[in-house]
C-alpha positions in Angstrom: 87.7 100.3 138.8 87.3 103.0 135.9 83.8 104.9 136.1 82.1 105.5 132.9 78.9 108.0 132.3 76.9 106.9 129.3 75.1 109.2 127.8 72.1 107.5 125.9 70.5 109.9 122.9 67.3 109.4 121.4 67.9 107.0 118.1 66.9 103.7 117.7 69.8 102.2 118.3 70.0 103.4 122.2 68.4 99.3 122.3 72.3 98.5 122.3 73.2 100.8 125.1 71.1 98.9 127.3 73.9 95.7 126.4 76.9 98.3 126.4 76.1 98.7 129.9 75.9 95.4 130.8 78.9 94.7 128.7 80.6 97.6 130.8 79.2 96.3 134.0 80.4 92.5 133.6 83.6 94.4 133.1 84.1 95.5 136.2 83.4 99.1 134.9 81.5 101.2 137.6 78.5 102.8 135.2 76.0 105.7 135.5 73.6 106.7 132.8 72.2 109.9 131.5 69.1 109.4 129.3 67.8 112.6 127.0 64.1 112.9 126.6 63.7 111.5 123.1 66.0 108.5 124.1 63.3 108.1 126.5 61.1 107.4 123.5 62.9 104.5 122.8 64.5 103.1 125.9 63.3 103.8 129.8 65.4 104.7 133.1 64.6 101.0 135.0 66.3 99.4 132.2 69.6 100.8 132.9 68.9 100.9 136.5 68.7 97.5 136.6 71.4 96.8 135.0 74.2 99.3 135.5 72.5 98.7 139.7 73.4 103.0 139.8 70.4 105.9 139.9 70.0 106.9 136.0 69.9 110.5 135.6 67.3 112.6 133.1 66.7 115.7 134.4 69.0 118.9 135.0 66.7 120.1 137.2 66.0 117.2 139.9 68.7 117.4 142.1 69.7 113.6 143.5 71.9 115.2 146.4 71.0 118.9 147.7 74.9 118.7 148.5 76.1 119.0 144.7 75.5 120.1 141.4 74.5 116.8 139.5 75.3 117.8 136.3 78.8 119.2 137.3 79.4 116.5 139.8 78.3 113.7 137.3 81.2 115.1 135.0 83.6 114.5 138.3 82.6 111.4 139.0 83.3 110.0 135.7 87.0 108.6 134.1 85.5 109.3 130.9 82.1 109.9 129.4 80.5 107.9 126.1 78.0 109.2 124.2 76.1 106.1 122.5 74.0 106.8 120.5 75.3 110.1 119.8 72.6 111.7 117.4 73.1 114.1 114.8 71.0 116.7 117.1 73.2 115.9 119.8 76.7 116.1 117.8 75.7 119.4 116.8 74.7 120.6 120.1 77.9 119.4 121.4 79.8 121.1 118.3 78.3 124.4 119.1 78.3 124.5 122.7 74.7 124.5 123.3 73.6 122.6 126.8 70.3 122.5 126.7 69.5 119.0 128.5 71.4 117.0 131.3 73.8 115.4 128.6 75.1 118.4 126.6 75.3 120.2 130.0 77.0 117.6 131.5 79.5 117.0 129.0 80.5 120.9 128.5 81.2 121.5 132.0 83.7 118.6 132.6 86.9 118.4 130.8 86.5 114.4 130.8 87.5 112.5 127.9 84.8 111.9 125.7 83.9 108.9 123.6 81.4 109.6 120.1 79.7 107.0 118.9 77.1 108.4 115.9 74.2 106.8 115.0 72.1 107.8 112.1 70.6 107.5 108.6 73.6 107.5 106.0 72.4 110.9 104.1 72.3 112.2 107.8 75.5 110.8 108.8 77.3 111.9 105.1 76.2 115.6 105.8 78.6 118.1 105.2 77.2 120.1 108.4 77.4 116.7 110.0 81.0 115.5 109.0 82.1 119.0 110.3 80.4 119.1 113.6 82.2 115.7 114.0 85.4 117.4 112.9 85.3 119.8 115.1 84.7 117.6 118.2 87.3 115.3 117.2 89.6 118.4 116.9 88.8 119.6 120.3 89.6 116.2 121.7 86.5 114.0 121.8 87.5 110.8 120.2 85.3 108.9 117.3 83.8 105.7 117.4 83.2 104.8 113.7 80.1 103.8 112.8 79.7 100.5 110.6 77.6 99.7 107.4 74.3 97.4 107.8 70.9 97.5 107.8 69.3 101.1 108.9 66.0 101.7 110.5 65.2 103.3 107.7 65.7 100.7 105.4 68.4 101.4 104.0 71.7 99.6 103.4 74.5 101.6 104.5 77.0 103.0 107.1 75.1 105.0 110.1 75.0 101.9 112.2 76.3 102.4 116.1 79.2 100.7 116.7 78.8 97.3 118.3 79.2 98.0 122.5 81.8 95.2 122.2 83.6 97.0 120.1 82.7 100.1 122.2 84.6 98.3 125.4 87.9 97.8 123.2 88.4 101.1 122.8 87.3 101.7 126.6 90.1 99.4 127.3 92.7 100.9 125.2 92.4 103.9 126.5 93.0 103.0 129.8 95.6 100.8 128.8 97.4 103.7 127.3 96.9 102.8 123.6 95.2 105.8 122.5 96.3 109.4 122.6 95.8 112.1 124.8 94.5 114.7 122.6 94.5 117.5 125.4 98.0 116.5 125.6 99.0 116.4 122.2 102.4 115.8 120.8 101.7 118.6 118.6 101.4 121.3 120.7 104.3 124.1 120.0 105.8 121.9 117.0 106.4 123.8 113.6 104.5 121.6 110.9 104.6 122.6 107.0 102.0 121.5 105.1 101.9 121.4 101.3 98.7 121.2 99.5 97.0 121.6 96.3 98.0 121.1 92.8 101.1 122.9 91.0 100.8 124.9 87.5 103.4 125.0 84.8 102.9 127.3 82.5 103.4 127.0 78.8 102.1 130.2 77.4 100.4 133.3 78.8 97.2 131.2 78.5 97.7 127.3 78.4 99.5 125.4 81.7 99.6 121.8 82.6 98.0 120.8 86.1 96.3 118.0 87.5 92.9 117.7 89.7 94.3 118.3 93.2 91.5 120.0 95.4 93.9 120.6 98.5 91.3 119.4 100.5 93.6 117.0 102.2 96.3 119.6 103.0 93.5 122.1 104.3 92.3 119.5 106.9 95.5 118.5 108.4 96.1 122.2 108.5 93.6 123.0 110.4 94.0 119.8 112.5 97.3 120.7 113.4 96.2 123.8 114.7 93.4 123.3 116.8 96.0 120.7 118.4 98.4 123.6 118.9 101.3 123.2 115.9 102.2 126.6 114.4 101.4 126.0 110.4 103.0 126.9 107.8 100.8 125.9 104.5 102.2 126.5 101.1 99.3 125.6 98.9 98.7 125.8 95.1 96.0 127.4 93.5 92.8 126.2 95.1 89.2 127.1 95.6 89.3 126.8 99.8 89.5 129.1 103.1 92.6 129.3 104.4 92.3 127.4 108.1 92.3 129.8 111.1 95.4 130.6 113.1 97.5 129.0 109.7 100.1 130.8 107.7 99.2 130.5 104.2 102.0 130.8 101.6 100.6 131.0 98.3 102.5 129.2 95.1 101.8 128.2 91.6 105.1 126.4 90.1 107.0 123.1 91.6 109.9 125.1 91.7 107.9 128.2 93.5 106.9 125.2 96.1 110.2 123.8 96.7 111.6 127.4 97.3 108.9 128.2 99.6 109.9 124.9 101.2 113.6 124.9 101.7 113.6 128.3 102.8 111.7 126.9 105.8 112.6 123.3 106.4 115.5 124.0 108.6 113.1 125.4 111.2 110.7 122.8 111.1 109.9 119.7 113.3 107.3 117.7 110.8 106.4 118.2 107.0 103.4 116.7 105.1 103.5 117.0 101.7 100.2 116.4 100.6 100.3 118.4 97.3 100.1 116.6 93.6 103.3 118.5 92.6 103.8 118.4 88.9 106.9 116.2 87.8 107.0 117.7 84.7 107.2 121.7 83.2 107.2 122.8 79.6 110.8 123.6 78.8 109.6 126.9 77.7 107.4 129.3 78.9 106.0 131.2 75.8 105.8 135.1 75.7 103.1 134.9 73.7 99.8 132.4 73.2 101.0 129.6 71.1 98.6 129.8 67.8 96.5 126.9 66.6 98.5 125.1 63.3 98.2 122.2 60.9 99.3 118.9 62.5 100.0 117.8 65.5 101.7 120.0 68.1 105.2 118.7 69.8 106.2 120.3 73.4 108.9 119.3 75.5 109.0 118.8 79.0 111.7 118.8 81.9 112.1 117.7 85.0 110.8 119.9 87.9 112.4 119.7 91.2 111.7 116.2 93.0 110.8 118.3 96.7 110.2 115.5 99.1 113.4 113.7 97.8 115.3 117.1 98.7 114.0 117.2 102.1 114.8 113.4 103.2 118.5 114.2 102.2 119.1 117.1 103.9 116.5 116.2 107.2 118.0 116.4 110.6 115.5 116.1 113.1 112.8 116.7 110.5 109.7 113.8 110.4 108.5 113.6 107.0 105.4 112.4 105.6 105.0 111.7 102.4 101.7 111.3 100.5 101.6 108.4 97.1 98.9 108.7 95.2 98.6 105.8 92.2 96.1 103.6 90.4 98.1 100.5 90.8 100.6 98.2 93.1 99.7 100.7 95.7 102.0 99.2 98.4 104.6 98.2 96.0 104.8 101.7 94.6 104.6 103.0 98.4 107.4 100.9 100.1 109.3 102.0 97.2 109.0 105.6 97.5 109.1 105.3 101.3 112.6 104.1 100.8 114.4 105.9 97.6 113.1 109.4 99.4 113.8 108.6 103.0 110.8 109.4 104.5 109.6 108.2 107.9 106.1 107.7 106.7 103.8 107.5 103.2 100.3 107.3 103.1 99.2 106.0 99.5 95.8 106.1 98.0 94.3 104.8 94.9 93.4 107.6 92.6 91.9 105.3 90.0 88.7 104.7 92.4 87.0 108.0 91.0 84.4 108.1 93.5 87.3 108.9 96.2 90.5 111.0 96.3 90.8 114.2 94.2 87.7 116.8 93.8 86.2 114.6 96.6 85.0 115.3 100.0 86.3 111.5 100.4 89.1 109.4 100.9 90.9 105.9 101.6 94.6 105.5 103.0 97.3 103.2 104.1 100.0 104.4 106.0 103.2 102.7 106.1 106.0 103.2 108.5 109.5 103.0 107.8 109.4 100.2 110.7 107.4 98.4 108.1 104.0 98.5 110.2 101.2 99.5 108.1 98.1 100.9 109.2 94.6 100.9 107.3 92.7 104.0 107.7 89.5 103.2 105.6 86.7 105.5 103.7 86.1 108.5 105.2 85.6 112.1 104.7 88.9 114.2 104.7 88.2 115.9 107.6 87.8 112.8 109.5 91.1 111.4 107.9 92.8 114.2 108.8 92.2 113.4 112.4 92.8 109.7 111.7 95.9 110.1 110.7 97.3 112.5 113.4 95.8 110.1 116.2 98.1 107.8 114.4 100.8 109.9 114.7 100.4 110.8 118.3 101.2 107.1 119.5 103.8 106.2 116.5 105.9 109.7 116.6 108.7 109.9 118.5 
């Protein structure tokens, strides 16, 4: 028998925590709840009680057993802790270390696995502050329980809803089962992981280049993931308006050809690669000296071929894991298997670039990632920060 703490926060939807314990209970979980005061506005203590048949804790500073702390030994007691409905408030408590209640001081003075499941209005839940609170506690190894898209108690039609406890209880069970990654543990730790990001320049004259509309938003995030899971980084970025991630070596480039330098200078030493830039395929065959002047009729340039980088790297990989990233507006997994194959990669993710409300610019995104096994995995909308987690907890299980 697994013990869970549940941690009930105060939205509307802490109703459902009264059946995720019941759900948990039937089981054959052993459960104990924590209740906050504004869940209290929603949901009382004899509720759970009756249910979960265990004392239901809501106060720091009563004491149950003069022989413990309750808050410490709570955090003991428990094979993991959820946190459903996890609040914005409470997220960003939990982000910023505050504990200030008998959840958030529960949950930071136990190294317990952690469950998230957020429950909010969708402008609350789309936040930036939000999204990178959640970030952040996905990075330091709480794991996510997506919420879904429904009818809010606000009115609105839209994601923010708590996952269902069903659903809640699958993931419960994978965990215990094995089937989802240890992130204090991660495969990660100590590897050497390049990262390319951003778009590439070519320049035809000192004042004209051709580009494209990379933000290297992806790149950034799975830098910065990588880190704060231990990898040393290395990212080579084109030109971009971001930060570069703490504790990340940042190799600035412009060209294609500057990016494949930068990258085959390093690739012997390195254990996994994700190219994640938009890397021009073409370069003006000339770079002018001078800016090219306006004339009658139409202007003529020709273009050449730049260097195809990720091709390089799956012919001359040893022990190397490469992921490659396909980004198209049609025949998305035709045009993905293919390049999975012709560049010997172990894994693409593809995205559609023609859905303009997603992908580049964007805070958002939508991937597939398929294996060279042939498994395929759908990662969904999310924001990039999120997806850069997604897609490492995929990695974690799948990477040998």
């Amino acid at each position: 028998m697994k013990n869970i703490l549940l941690a009930v926060t105060g939205g509307i939807a802490a109703y459902k925590a009264i059946d995720l314990t019941s759900k948990l209970t039937q089981a054959d979980y052993e459960v104990r709840v924590m209740l906050t005061d504004h869940a209290q506005e929603f949901v009382t203590p004899l509720a759970f009680q009756a249910i979960g048949r265990n004392p239901v804790y809501t106060n720091t500073f009563i004491e149950q057993n003069p022989e413990e702390i309750q808050h410490v030994a709570l955090g003991d007691w428990a094979d993991a802790i959820v946190v459903a409905p996890a609040t914005a408030n409470t997220i960003a408590k939990l982000a910023n270390g505050i504990a200030d209640d008998m959840v958030t001081s529960t949950i930071l003075a136990t190294e317990t696995p952690k469950f998230i499941a957020p429950a909010m209005n969708v402008h609350m839940y789309e936040n930036k502050r939000t999204q990178h609170n959640l970030a952040t506690l996905s990075a330091d190894g709480y794991y996510f329980l997506e919420p879904g898209e429904g009818f809010l108690a606000c009115g609105y039609v839209a994601k923010g809803r708590m996952e269902e406890p069903l659903q809640i209880l699958e993931r419960l069970n994978q965990y215990f089962n094995n089937d989802l990654p240890n992130k204090k543990n991660s495969k990660f730790k100590g590897v050497h992981a390049i990262v390319t990001a951003g778009p590439t320049i070519e320049e035809l004259d000192p004042v004209r280049y051709l580009s494209n509309r990379s933000s290297g938003k992806m790149g950034y995030a799975l830098a910065e993931s990588l880190s704060k899971r231990g990898a040393k980084v290395t990212l080579i970025s084109g030109p971009t308006h971001l930060d570069a991630p703490k504790n990340v070596e940042l190799i600035p480039i412009e060209s294609a050809q500057q990016m494949f330098e930068a990258v085959k200078l390093r690739f012997d030493s390195t254990d996994i690669v994700f190219k994640s830039a938009a890397v021009s395929d073409y370069a003006p065959a000339e770079m002018l000296d001078h800016k090219l002047k306006k004339q009658a009729g139409d202007l003529t340039v020709t273009f050449k071929r730049t260097p195809d980088i990720l091709k390089y790297l799956g012919e001359n990989k040893h022990k190397q894991f490469l992921v490659g990233f396909a980004a198209e507006t049609q025949n998305i997994e035709t045009y993905a298997q293919k390049k999975l194959k012709s560049k010997n990669v172990d894994v693409i993710i593809a995205n559609n670039v023609g859905d303009r409300t997603i992908g580049f610019s964007s805070d958002d995104n939508a991937y597939t990632m398929y294996y060279k096994n042939g498994k395929a995995v759908e990662l969904g909308k999310h924001k990039k920060v999120i997806l850069a987690e997604h897609i490492l907890d995929n990695l974690e299980t799948r990477w040998q």
